[in-house]
N, C-alpha and C positions, 0 to 999 in steps of 0.2 A: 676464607671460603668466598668463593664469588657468587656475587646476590644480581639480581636480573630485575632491574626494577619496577618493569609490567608486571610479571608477576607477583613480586610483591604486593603491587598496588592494587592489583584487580581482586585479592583478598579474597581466593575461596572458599576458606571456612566462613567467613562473615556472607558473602555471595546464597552459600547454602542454606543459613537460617533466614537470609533479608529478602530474597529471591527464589523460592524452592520450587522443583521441578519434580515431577510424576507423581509418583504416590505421596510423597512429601508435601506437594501441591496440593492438590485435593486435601486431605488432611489437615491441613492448616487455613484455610477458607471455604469449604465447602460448612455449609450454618451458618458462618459468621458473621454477626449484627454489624449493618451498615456502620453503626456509632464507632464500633471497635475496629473495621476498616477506616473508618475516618480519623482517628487517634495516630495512626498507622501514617498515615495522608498528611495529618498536620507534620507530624516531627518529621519526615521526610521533605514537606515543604521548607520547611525551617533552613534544612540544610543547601536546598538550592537557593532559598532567597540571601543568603550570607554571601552564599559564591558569586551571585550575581551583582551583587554593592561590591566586591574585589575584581569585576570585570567592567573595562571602559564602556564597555555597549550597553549596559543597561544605566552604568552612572551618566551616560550624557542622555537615555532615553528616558530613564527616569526622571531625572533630571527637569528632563523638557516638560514634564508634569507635575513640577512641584513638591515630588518624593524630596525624601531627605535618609541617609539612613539612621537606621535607630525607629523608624515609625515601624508604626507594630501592622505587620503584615501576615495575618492569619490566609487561608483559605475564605474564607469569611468575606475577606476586604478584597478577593483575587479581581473585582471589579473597578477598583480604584487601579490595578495596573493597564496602562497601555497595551493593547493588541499591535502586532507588528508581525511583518512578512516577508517573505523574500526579495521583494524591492528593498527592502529598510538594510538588507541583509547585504545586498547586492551593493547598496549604496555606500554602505560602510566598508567593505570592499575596498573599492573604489577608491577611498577617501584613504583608508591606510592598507596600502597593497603590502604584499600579495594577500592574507588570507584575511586580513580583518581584523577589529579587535573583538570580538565575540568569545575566541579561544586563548584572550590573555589575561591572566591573572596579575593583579598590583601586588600580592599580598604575599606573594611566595612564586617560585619558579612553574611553569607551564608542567614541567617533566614528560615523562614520557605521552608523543602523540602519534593518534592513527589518520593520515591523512585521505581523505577520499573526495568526490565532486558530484555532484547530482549528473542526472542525464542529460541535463538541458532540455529535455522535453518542455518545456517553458519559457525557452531563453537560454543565456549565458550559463553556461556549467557554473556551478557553486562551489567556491570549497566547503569540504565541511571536516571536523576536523573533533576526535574522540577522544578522552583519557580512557584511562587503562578501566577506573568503575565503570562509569558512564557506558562505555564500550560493552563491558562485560554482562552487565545487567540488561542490555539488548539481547546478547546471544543467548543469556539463561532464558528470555523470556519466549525466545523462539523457538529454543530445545525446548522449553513447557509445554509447547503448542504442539511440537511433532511428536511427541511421547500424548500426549492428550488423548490425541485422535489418532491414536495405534502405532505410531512406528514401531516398530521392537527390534531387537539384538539380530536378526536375521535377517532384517530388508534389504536392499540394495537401492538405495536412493538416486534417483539419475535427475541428476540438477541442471537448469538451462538457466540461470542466472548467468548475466554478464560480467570478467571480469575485467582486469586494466582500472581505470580511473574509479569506474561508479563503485557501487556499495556491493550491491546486490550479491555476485557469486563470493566475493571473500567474507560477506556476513553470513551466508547461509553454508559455508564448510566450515566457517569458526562455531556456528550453532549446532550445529549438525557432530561435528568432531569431538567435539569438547562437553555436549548434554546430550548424547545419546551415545547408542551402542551400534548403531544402525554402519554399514559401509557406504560412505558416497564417490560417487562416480561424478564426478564436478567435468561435464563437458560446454556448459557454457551458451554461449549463442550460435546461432546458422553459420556467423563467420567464425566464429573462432574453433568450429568443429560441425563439417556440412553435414546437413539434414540425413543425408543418407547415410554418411556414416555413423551419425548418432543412434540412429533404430538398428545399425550392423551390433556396436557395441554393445544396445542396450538388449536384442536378444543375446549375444557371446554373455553376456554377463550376467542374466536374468534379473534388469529390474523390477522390483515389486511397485516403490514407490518415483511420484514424478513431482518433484517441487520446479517450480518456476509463474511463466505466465501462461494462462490459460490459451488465449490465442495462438500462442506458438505450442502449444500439446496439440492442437486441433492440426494442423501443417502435419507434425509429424505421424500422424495418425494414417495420414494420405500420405506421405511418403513410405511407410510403415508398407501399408497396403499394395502400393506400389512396387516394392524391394519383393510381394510373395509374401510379408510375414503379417501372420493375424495376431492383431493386436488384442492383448487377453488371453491369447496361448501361446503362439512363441515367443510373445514379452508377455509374462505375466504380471501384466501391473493391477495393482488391488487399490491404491490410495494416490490419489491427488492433492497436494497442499499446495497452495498458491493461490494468485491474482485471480479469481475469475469474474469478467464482466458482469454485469446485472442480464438475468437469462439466460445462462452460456451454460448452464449444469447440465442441463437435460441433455444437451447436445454433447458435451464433453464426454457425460458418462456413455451414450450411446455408442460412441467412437473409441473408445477405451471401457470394451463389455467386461464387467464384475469389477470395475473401479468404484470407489467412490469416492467422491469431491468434496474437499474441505476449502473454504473462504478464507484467508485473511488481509488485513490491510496496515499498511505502514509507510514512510515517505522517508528519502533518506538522512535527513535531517531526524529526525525520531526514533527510527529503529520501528519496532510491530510496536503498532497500538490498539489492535485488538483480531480477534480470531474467531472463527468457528466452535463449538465441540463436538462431541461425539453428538449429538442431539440434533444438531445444523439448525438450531431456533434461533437465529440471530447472531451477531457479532457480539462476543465481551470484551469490552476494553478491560486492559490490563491495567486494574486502578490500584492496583500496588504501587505500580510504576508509573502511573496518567492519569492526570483531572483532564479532563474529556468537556470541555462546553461548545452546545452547539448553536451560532448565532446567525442572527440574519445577514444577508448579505449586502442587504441595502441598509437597514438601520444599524445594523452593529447590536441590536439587543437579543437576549434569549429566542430562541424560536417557542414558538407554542408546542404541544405535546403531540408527537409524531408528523411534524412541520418539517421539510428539509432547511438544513442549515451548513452553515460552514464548521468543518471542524477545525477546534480552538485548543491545541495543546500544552497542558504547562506536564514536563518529563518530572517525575520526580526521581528518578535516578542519577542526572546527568548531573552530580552534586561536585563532579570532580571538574569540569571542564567542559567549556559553553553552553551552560545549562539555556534552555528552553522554558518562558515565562510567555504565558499567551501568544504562541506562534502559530496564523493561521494557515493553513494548510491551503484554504480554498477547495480542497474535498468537501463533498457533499455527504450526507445522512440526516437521519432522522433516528430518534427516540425509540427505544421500543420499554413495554411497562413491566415489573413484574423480574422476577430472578432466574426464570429459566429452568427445564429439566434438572440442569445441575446444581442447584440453590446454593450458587456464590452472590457474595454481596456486590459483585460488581455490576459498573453501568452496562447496558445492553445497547447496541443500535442495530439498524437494518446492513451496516456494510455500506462501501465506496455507492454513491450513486448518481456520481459525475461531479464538475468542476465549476464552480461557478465562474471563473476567470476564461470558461471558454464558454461561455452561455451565450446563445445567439439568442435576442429578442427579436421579434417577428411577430407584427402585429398586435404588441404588446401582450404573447405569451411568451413565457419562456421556455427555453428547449437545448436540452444538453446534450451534444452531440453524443458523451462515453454512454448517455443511457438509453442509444439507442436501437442498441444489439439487444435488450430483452425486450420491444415493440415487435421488432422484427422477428424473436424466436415464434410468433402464433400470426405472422403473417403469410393470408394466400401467396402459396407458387411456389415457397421457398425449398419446400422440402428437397433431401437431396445436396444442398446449398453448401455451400462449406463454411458460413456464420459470418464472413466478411465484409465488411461496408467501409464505406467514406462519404461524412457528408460536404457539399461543395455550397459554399456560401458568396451569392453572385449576385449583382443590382442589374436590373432589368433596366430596358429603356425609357422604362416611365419614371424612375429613381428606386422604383419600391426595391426592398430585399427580399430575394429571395432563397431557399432551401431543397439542394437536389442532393435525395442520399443515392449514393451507388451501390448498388448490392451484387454480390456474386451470385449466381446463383448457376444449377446443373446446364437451363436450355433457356438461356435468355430471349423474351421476345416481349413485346411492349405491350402485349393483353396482361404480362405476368406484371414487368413495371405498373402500370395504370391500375392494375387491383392491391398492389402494395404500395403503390400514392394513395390510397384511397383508405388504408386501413392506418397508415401512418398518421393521416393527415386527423382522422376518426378521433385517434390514440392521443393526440398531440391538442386536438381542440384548435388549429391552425394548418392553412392546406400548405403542404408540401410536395414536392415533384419526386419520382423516382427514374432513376435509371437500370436497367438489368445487366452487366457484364458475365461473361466466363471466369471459370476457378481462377483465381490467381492474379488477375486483371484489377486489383487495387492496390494489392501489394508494394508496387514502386512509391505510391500515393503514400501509403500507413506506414513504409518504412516496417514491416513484418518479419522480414528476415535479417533485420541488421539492426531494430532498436529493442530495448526493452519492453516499453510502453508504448502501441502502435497508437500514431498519431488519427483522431478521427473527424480532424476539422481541418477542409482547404479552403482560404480565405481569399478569393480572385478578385472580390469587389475593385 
């Protein structure tokens, strides 16, 4: 009989009790004592810190700290490991091309791999590279989240995930296809399927729900409009799952009347690390699968209680293949206390709330360009506006630096600018300039119609 060795390996019965999905889910964590999640946490750690002494990248990084294997490395001790990031990742790279050693095992053969690369939104595209668990226990945990917050047997999912290299579209039809009942309609990006004929498709085929990025639902929405079709009746869309900026709901749902918008957030090196529920109180990390610590960005130590910080992922799932032990994200969040509507034991945060690697300091405040679309959603003038910005980072004549965000807005004219410098600057605790442009008019800038992640910092200095 011929055996298929992903399959094999990605182990669905075992997937179904270590990883459960819908009703299963709930059922199995909804009460359950932090302690008995934590039990849950250790013997899962267990298994990634083993894989990670059988891969070069942590024996030479550990290494560099004086680790040895065989030290007893609880949860507990997770402070005694090194923090490390995409430079370190890149760097090793670099050193043993093509992919690095991150994804090789001493101890036994690689076996079967899934190869993908970041956006580059940061830089050089990354490999990044999955076993068949590892892999699998991402996509269970992304089917949790669409079945959570309503998907059902009847929807018709219309997905703007990118595919080719990145992650994005081929993780969300492997979640999608394989943990739920739902039909998806995987059209992709502006290029790989134009704006217009995606709102053609998506009334012919009545989507319900829309996974992707928030900013680009917002495009189609005006395109939508554009084509004659009103969106919420000839596309009936009800549910939103995806990226949404910080402030972006009110507007999103507006644009798509009788939707409702669910948050989550993940980097493609991790897979989702945490999401909405039906209740929208906050982000749960998925601490089945994720120790979640949030640190500063300047000290490296804990943040104080609802402090934003960098998010610090160690995966507990990825036991098969380049697991993830303190890998900073440079995503921002903060804390939130308490278990939520849905009394899981897991940790809570507020959701993505920018980047500290793209932090401009000005004046010695700090200010992050991704969180500056919810300043702007209760800014004079804006109404009408299509939620679009860019801010432009440029040295005056006198050396100082300064911050001009560009906004779209319906009827640009510079009384509307100067009252949105003025509420920015309020917001921000630091004056900032603004500019007013036409719908559409940043677009080239953010890279909207052709990236996943629109870019929201131009660096001219």
């Amino acid at each position: 009989m011929t055996t298929f060795p992903y399959a094999s390996l990605s182990d669905p019965a075992r997937m179904a009790t270590e990883y459960p999905v819908g009703d299963d889910f709930l059922s199995r964590y909804v009460g359950m004592s932090t302690d008995e999640l934590r039990s849950i946490q250790e013997q899962r750690f267990a298994e990634v810190v083993r894989t990670a002494w059988a891969t070069p990248f942590y024996q030479r990084l550990w290494g560099e700290h004086g680790l040895e294997p065989g030290d007893a490395l609880g949860l507990e001790a997770l402070d005694r490991l090194p923090v490390f990031d995409k430079s370190r990742v890149m760097a090793d790279v670099a050193e043993h091309p093509p992919f690095g050693s991150l994804a090789i095992r001493t101890d036994r053969p690689a076996g079967p791999r899934i190869l993908q690369t970041t956006s580059g939104t940061t830089g050089s595209p990354q490999p990044v590279l999955w076993g068949p668990w590892g892999r699998e226990v991402q996509n269970a945990l992304l089917g949790r989240v669409y079945q959570w917050v309503g998907v059902g047997d009847d929807d018709v999912l219309h997905s703007v995930y990118g595919h080719g290299l990145v992650n994005g579209g081929h993780y969300a039809r492997e979640a999608v296809t394989r943990y739920t009942d739902a039909l998806l309609l995987s059209a992709g990006t502006g290029i790989e399927t134009s704006s217009e004929r995606q709102v053609q498709v998506m009334a012919q085929f009545g989507a319900t729900v829309l996974i992707g990025f928030a900013d680009y639902f917002r495009r189609l929405a005006d395109v939508a409009e554009a084509a004659g079709l009103i969106p919420g009746r000839n596309i009936p869309v009800r549910l939103i799952v995806g990226q949404l900026p910080a402030g972006s709901r009110d507007d999103l749902e507006a644009r798509w009347p009788g939707a409702v918008a669910f948050d989550w957030y993940g980097v493609a090196d991790t897979g989702i690390v945490s999401a909405e529920g039906p209740a929208r109180d906050g982000h749960h990390v998925m601490s089945d699968a994720t120790v979640l610590e949030l640190l500063d960005p300047d000290t490296g130590l804990q943040v104080q209680a609802e402090a934003l910080g960098d998010m610090v992922v160690t995966s507990l799932g990825k036991s098969d293949l380049a697991p993830l032990i303190r890998f900073n994200t440079h995503d921002l969040t903060s804390a939130l206390a308490g278990r939520g509507a849905a009394d899981l034991p897991f940790q809570r945060t507020s959701g993505m709330r920018g980047r500290s690697d793209q932090m401009v300091k000005l004046r010695g405040i700090n200010v992050y360009p991704t969180a500056i679309g919810a300043l702007l959603a209760n800014a004079p003038g804006v109404e009408g506006a299509t939620g679009e910005y860019v801010c432009r980072l440029e040295r005056r004549n006198d050396g100082a630096e300064h911050l001009v965000v560009l906004v779209e807005v319906a009827s640009p004219s510079p009384d509307v600018a100067a009252a949105i410098a003025a509420h920015l600057s309020s917001a921000l605790g630091v004056k900032v300039g603004a500019e007013t442009v036409g719908p559409g008019a940043t677009a080239e800038a953010t890279g909207l119609t052709v990236r996943q992640k629109p870019s929201r910092l131009l660096d001219v200095r």
